[in-house]
Structures are given as structure tokens and as C-alpha cells.
C-alpha positions in Angstrom: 116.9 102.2 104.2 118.4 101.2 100.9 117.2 102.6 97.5 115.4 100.1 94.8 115.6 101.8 92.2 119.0 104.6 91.5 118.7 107.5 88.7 121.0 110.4 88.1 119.9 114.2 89.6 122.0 115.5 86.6 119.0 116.4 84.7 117.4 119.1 82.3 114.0 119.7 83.1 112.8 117.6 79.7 114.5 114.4 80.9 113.2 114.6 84.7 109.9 114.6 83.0 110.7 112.2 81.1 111.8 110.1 83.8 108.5 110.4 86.0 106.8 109.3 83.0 109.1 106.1 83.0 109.0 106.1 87.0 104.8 106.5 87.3 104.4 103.5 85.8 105.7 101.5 88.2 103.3 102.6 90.8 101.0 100.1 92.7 98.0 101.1 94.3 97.4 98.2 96.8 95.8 98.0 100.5 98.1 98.6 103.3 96.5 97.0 106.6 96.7 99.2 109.5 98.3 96.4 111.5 101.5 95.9 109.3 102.4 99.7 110.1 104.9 100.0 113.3 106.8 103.1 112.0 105.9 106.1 110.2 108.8 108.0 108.0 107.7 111.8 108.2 109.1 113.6 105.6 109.6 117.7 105.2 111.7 120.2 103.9 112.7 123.4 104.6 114.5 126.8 102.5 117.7 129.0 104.0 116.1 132.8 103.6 120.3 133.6 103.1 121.8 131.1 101.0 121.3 128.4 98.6 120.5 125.7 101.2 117.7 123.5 101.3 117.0 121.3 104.5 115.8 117.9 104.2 113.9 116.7 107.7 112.9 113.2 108.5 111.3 111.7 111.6 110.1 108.4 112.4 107.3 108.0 115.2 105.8 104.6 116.3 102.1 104.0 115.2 99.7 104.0 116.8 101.5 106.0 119.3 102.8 108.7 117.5 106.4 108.9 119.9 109.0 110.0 118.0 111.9 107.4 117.8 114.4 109.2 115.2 115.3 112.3 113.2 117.4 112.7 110.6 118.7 116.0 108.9 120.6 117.0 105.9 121.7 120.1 104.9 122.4 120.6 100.7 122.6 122.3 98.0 119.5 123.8 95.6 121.2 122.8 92.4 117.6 122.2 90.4 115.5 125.1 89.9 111.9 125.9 90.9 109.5 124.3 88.5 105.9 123.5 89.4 105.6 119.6 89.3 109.4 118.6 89.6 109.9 119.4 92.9 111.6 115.8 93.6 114.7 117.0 91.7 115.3 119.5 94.0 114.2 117.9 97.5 114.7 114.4 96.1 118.8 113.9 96.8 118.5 115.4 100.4 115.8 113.3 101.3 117.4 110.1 100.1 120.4 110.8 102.1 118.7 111.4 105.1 116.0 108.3 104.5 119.4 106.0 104.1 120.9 107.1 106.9 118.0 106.1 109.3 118.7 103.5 111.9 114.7 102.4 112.1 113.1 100.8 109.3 109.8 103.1 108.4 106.6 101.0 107.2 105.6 104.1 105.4 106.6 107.1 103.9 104.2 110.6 105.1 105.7 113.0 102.8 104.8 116.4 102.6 104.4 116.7 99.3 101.6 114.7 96.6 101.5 111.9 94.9 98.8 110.8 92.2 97.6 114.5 92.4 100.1 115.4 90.2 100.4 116.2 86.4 102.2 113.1 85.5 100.5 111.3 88.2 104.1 110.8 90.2 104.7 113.8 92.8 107.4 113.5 95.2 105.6 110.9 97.6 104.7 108.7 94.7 108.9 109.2 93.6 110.0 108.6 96.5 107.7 105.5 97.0 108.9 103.5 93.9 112.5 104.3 94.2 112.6 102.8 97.7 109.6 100.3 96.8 108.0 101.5 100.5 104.1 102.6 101.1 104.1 106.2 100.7 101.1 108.6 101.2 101.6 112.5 100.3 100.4 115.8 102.6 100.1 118.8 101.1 99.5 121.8 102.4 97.7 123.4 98.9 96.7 121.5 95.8 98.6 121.2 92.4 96.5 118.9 90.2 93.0 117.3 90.1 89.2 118.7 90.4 88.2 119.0 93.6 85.8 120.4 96.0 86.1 121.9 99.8 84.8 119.4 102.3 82.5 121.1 105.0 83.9 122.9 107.5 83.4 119.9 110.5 87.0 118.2 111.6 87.0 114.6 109.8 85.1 116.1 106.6 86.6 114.8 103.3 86.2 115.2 99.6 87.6 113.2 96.6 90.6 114.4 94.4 89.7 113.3 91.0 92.5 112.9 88.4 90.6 111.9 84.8 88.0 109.7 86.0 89.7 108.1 88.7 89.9 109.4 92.5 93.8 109.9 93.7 93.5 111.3 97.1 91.1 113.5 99.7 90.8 117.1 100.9 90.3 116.8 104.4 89.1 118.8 106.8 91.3 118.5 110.4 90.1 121.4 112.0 87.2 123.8 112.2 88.1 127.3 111.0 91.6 125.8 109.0 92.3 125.6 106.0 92.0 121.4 104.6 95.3 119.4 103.5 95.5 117.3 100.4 95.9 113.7 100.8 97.2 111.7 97.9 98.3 108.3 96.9 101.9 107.8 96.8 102.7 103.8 96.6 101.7 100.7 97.9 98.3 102.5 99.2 94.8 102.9 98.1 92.6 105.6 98.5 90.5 104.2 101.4 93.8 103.6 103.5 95.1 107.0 103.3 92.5 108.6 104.8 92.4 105.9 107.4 96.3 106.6 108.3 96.0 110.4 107.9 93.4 110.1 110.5 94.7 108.5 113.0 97.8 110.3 112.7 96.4 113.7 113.8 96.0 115.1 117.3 95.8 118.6 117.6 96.9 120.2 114.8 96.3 120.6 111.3 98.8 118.6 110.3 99.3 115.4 111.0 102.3 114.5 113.6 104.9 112.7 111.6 104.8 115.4 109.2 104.4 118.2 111.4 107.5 117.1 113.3 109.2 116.8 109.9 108.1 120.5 109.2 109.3 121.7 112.7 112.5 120.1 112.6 113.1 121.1 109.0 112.7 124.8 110.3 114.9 123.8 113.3 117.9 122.8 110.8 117.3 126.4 109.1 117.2 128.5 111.9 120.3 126.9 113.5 122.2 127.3 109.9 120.8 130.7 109.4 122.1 132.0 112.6 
């Protein structure tokens, strides 16, 4: 994969805002038919418990299928600290470097992380989206921005993130007893499509595979630097 659009990681806080506020207006919400996606990109990463490492996980699987064809792994260092809402600039080099060295071409990006539901409207999968002008769809695991309500409790069960007056994304409900992930809008998506993907991505789990095989292979790269 080759990047559209390059910016500098050597940022203060103030300019990386000022750059997703640059960045989110170049995002497109548009409908991506399910027939024009072949691969999925699966995108997760992981912290060393020891050292200053982060670990930046990608796998591509085949869709409908969900058989994994690739991974890709890079180890790096946290150089941008912990603040909620800019967590691109300090996953966001990583995962470039591992997205650029894959040898299959991903139809879309399924990034742990959010998009629109995000206080400047451009969360990782939405970044990540526009640089590399790809569809991109976020996962998360708990919710940063946006009014929202639980969906019930029944597997499939969804309810609308709202941003202002506009819906950015779903709560959704993939198994009885669990708690619900966040799907957002990254890029090149609308709303009705990324519950359609997210869907049909999931089989047993709570997550769906491409990112679940992102998360456990993230936590693979860990363990084996850890130890």
C-alpha cells in the first residue's frame, strides 16, 4: 500500500489537533458495495508491559471468507504521549509501516479504533482512511464521543451513535451477555454499510475476525518481545 497523503509525527499535541482538523475535512462518506470488497486490512495494536514498545498488528483475510492471507508486524517506539483523542500519533507511524509493507492490496481498512465518533470527527480509522484514500470503518471496544444508547441484549441488536445531529456509527450488540462494540465511519463508507460489513465479519466472538486476529497477533508480537 502506498500513502496519499504524508505529514510529519514530529508534533506537539496543538499541531496534531490542528492537523486532524485540516485532515477531517477531507473525509467522504460514500457507499461501499459489498461486492467491490475481496480483502479486509485488520488493524490492532498492542503495549510492552516492560518497555517503551508499542506493537502495530495487521492482517488481511478474504471476504466473504474470512481466511487469513497475510500478517504484518512492527515493533516501535512510543514517542507521543497518552492523550484521549490523539491516539493516531502514537499508533499512527507503526501502522503505516506495517500497512506499506503488505504484499495484498486491502479493499478496506477494520481498524480498532473510531472514526466520526470522535471529538474532531477524525479518530484513527477515519486518519488512517484519508492518508491512504482506502474505505476504512473503526471497532472499538468502549466509546469516546457521541450520545448513545445500549442496544438490547439479542446478538445483531444495534443503536445509532449521534455526533451533533448527524448519526456517525452503531453500538452493536454481537453476543448475548457481552459487552457491545462501537462501530464508526472512517472513509469512503456510510453508515448503512458498516453495519452491513461488521456483520458479516463476525462468527463467534465479540469481535469481529479481521480485527480480532489483529488483536491476537498484536498480543503475539508482545509476548514474544516481552519474553
Amino acid at each position: 500500500m502506498k500513502l496519499a497523503i504524508k505529514h510529519s509525527f514530529s508534533l506537539s499535541p496543538k499541531e496534531a489537533i490542528a492537523l486532524q482538523k485540516k485532515l477531517s475535512q477531507k473525509v467522504k462518506i460514500a457507499k461501499l458495495p459489498l461486492r467491490k470488497i475481496r480483502l479486509i486490512a485488520g488493524i490492532d495494536v498492542s503495549y510492552s508491559k516492560k518497555t517503551k514498545k508499542l506493537f502495530a498488528a495487521v492482517v488481511v483475510v478474504s471476504f466473504p471468507e474470512l481466511e487469513l492471507q497475510e500478517r504484518q508486524g512492527i515493533v516501535d517506539e512510543v514517542i507521543f504521549p497518552y492523550i484521549p483523542g490523539l491516539l493516531f500519533f502514537r499508533e499512527g507511524k507503526a501502522v503505516i509501516k506495517a500497512l506499506e509493507a503488505l504484499k495484498n492490496e486491502p479493499d478496506l481498512l477494520m481498524v480498532d479504533g473510531h472514526g466520526l465518533a470522535h471529538p474532531r470527527n477524525f479518530g484513527i480509522a477515519s486518519h488512517l482512511g484519508v492518508i491512504f484514500d482506502k474505505p476504512s470503518l473503526g471497532v472499538a471496544k468502549k466509546p469516546l464521543s457521541g450520545k448513545l444508547i445500549l442496544p438490547g441484549n439479542k446478538p445483531g441488536s444495534k443503536s445509532l451513535i449521534i455526533k451533533g445531529n448527524e448519526a456517525v456509527g452503531w453500538v452493536l450488540r454481537t453476543k448475548a451477555q457481552c459487552q457491545p462494540i462501537y462501530v464508526t465511519i472512517g472513509h469512503l463508507v456510510d453508515l448503512k454499510g458498516s453495519y452491513e460489513i461488521v456483520l458479516k465479519t463476525l462468527t463467534k466472538y465479540r469481535l469481529p475476525e479481521p480485527t480480532r486476529l489483529a488483536h491476537a497477533f498484536s498480543n503475539e508480537l508482545r509476548s514474544q518481545f516481552d519474553n
